[in-house]
C-alpha positions in Angstrom: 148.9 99.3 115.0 150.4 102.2 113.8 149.5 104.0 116.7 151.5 107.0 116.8 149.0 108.3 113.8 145.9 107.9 115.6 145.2 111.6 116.1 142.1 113.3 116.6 141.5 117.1 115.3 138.8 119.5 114.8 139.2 120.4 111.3 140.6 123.1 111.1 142.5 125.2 108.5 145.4 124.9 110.7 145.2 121.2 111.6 144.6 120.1 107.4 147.2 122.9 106.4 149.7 121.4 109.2 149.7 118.0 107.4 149.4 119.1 103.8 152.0 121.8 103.6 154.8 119.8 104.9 156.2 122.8 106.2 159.9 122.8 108.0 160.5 121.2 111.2 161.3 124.0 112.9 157.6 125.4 112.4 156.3 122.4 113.2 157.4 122.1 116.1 155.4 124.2 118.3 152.5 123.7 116.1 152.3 119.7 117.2 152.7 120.9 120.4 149.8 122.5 120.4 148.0 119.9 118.2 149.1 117.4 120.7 147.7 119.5 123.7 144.7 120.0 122.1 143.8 116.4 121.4 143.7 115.8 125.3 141.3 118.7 125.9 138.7 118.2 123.0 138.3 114.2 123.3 134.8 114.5 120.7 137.0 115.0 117.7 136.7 112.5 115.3 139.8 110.1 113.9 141.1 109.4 110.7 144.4 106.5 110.5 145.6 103.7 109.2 144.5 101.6 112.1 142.6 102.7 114.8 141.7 100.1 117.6 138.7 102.2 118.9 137.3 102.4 115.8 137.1 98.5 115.1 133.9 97.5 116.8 132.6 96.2 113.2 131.5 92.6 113.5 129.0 91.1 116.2 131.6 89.4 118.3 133.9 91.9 118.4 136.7 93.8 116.6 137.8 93.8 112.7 139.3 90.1 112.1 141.1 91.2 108.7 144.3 92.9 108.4 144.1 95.8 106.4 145.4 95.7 103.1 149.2 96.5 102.7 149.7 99.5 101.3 152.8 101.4 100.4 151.4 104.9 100.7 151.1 107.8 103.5 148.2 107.7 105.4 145.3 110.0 104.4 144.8 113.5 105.7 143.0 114.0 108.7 139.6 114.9 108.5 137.6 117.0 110.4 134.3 116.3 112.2 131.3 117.7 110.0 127.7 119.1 111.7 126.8 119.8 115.3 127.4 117.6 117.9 123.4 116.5 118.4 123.2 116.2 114.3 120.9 113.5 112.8 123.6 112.6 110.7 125.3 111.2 113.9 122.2 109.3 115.5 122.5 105.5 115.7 118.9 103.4 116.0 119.0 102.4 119.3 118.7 98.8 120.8 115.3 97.2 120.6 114.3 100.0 118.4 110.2 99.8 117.5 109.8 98.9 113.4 107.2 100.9 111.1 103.8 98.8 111.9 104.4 97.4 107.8 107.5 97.3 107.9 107.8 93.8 106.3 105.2 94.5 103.2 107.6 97.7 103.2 110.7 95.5 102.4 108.6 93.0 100.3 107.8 95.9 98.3 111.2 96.5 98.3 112.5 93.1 97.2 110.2 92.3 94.4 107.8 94.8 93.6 110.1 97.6 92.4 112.7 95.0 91.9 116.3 95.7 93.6 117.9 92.7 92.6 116.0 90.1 95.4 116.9 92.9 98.1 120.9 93.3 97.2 121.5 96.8 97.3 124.7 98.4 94.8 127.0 100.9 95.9 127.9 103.8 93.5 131.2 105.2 93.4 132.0 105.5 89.5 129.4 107.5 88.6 125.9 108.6 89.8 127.7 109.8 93.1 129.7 112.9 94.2 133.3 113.4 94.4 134.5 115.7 97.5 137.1 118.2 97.3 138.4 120.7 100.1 138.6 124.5 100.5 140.9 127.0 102.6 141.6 130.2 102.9 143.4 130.4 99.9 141.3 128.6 97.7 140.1 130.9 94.7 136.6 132.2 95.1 133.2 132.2 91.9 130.4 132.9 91.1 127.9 130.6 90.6 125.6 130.9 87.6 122.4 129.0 86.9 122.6 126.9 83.8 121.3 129.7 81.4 124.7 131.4 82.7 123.3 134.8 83.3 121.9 135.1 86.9 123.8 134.4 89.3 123.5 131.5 91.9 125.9 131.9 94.6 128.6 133.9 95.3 132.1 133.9 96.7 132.3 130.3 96.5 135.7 128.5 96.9 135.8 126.1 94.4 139.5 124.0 94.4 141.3 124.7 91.3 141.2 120.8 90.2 137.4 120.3 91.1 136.1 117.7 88.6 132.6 117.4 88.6 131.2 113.9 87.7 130.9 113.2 83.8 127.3 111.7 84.5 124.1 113.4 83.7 124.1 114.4 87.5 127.5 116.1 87.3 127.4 116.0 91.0 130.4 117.8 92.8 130.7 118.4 97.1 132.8 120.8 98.5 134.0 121.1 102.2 135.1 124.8 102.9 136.9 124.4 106.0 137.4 128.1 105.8 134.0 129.5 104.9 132.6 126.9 107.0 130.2 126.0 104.3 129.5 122.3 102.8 128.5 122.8 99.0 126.4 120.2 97.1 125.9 120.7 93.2 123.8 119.0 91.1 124.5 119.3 87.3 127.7 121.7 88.1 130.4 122.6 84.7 132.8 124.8 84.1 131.8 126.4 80.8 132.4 129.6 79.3 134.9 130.7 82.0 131.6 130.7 84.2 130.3 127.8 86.6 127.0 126.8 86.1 124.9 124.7 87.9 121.4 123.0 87.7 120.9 123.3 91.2 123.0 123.5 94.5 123.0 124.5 98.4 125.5 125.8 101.1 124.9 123.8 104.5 126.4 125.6 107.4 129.4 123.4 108.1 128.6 122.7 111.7 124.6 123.1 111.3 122.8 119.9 112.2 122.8 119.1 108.0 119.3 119.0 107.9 117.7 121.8 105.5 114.5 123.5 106.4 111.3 121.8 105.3 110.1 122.0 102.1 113.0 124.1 100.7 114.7 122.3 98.1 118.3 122.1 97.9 119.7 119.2 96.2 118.7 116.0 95.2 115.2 114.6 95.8 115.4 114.9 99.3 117.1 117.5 100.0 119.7 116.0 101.7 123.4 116.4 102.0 125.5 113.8 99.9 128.2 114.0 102.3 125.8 113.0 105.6 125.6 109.4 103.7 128.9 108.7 101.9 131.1 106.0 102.4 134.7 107.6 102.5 137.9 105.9 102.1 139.5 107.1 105.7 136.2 105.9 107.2 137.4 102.5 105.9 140.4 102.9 106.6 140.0 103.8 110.9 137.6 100.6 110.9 134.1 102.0 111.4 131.2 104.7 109.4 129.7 106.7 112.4 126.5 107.8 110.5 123.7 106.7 108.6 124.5 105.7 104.4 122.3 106.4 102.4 120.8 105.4 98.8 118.1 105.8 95.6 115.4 103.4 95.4 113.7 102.7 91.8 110.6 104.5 93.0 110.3 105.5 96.2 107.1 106.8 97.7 105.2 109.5 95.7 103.9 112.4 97.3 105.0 111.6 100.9 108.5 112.0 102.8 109.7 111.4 106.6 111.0 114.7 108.0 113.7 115.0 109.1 115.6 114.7 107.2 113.5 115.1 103.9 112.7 118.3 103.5 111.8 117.9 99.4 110.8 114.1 97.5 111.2 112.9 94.0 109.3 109.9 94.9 107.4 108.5 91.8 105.6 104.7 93.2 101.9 105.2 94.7 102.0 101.6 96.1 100.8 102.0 99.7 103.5 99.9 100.5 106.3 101.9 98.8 109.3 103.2 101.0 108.9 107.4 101.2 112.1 109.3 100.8 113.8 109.8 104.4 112.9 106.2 105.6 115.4 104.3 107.6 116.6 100.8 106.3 118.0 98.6 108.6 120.0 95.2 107.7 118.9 93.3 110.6 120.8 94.0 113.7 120.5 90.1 115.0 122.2 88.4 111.6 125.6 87.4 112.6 127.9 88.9 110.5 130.9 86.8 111.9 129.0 83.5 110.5 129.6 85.3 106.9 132.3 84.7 104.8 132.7 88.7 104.4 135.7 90.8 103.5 136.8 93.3 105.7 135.0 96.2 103.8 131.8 94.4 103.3 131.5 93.5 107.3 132.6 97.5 108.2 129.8 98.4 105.8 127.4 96.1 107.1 128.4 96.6 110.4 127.4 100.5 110.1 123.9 99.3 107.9 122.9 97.2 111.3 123.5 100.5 113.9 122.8 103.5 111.6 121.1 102.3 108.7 120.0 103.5 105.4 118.4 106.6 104.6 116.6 106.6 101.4 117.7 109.9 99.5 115.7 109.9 96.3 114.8 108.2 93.2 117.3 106.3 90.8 117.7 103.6 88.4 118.0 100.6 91.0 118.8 100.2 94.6 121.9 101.6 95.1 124.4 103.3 98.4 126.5 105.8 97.8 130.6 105.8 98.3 132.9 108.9 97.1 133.9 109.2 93.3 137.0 107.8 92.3 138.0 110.9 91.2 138.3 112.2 95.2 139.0 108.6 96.6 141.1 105.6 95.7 139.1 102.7 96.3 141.6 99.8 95.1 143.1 99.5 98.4 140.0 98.1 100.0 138.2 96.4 97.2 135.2 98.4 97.2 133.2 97.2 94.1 129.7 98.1 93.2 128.7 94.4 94.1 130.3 94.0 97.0 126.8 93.5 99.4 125.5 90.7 97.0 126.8 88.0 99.2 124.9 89.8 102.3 121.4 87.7 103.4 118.3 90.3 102.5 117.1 90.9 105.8 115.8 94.2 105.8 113.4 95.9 108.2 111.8 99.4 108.3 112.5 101.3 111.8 109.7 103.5 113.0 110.0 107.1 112.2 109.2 108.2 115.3 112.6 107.2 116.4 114.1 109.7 115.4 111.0 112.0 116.0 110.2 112.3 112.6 106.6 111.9 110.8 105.5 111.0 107.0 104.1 114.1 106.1 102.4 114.5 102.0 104.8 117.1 99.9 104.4 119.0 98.6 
């Protein structure tokens, strides 16, 4: 379906200015050509359409058994792939994968001792989440500032010209600067005094493997990128999330994280059993998600919870995944609700960190 749009780019300035610009048809012309020819050459670049049949392996039987919503507007921009190719943000838990020896008084602590709502996860997208916004070329460049608004945190930063942070406490913002080549996560970011300020932030290198050395602190608990673990609306959208989500417990583990990818931890529980920040949750990969009565964004979520898994990010007030703001992303189109993995059986299990040759390690 609508397969004329399934086209796969690298994320480039020239690829999203093609599409956003709508420039004349005489200049675009030679451009597609060469958008076209490139496609054919670079076959690891990631998708964003409206339908896209190789991206629809979402249930255990087989493909997507919804039809997508209908919809009366454009398909969304295409988006670039993020990280390196070998990134930890792109590693699935393989087949057969060994569990953490306690794994299950791991998820029974996480069912009723720190009491995420009998093991139902929420998803975040109103607030306590990030909205995204995207940089070029010509996107206008700031300082910085720390909070106190007289030293200077970063420099030279694109920042779009209607970047809303959100109105939570957090005040989290994420930038993609295609052209910089920089991912930006701010914690706490405003626009006050003709100065930004910010509580705390980081500049990943846009096609670094998103993992930030150990022990340095970026931001969040973790020190993890936001956008390694959102749910996005074009992922949606194609039919399938190709990397790990990720989400707050209560109180995850105090005084130890799993490296990589938690470099830093806000964990506050010392139950031995507690999950540590950096800890892989996976929704069993056996449970049949074709015998559940599941809407078509539900089973592409669970789908990606069962091969990628959960990565717990840092403390919060109740279980919760995050998805984009709805200030970046328009979530009505696939019923995306903060509920919407209630009806999901709580089967839970804790894969071993050495899968992904990482160790729990005491921090700080």
């Amino acid at each position: 379906m609508m397969e004329s749009k399934e086209f796969m780019v690298a994320g480039t300035t020239l690829a999203r200015r093609f599409w956003e610009a709508r420039i004349q048809l005489k200049t675009i012309q030679p451009l597609l050509f060469v958008f076209l020819m490139s496609t054919l050459f670079f076959p690891f670049l990631r998708v964003s359409s409206l339908r896209n049949d190789n991206y629809q392996l979402v249930s255990s039987s087989g493909t997507v058994d919804y039809p997508l919503p209908p919809i009366d507007y454009p398909p969304l921009t295409v988006v670039g792939r993020l990280w390196s190719d070998d990134s930890y943000w792109y590693k699935k838990i393989p087949q057969n994968a060994p569990l953490h020896p306690d794994s299950e008084k791991m998820v029974e602590w996480l069912i009723n001792t720190d009491g995420h709502n009998d093991g139902h996860p929420v998803i975040h997208y109103k607030a306590w989440t990030k909205p995204v916004y995207e940089a070029y070329q010509d996107t206008p460049t700031h300082n910085v500032y720390y909070q106190d608004g007289t030293r200077v945190m970063f420099t030279n930063v694109r920042i779009p010209l209607d970047a809303q942070p959100a109105t939570d406490l957090d005040g989290g913002l994420t930038i993609i600067d295609w052209y910089g080549e920089k991912v930006w996560d701010f914690w706490q970011l405003a626009y006050q005094n003709g100065k930004w300020t910010a509580g705390d932030g980081y500049g990943y290198d846009l096609y670094s493997d998103g993992i930030a050395p150990n022990r340095v602190w970026t931001c969040g608990g973790s020190s993890t990128p936001m956008l390694g673990i959102l749910i996005r609306p074009e992922e949606i959208e194609a039919g399938v999330i190709n990397h790990p989500l990720g989400c707050c417990l209560h109180t995850p583990k105090k005084g130890e994280k799993v490296y990589p990818p938690a470099a830093t931890t806000d964990g506050k529980s010392n139950d031995m059993y507690a999950i540590p920040e950096g800890a892989r949750i996976q929704l069993d990969p056996n449970l049949d998600l074709d015998s559940l009565s599941l809407s078509r964004t539900t089973k592409i979520i669970a789908k990606c919870m069962q091969e990628y898994g959960i990565v717990v990010k840092e403390s919060g007030g109740s279980w919760g995944l995050y998805a984009e703001h709805t200030y970046t992303a328009d979530w009505s189109a696939w019923g995306l609700t903060g509920g919407i993995l209630m009806s999901l059986p709580a089967q839970w299990r804790i894969v071993d960190y050495s899968v992904f040759g990482a160790v729990e390690e005491e921090y700080p």
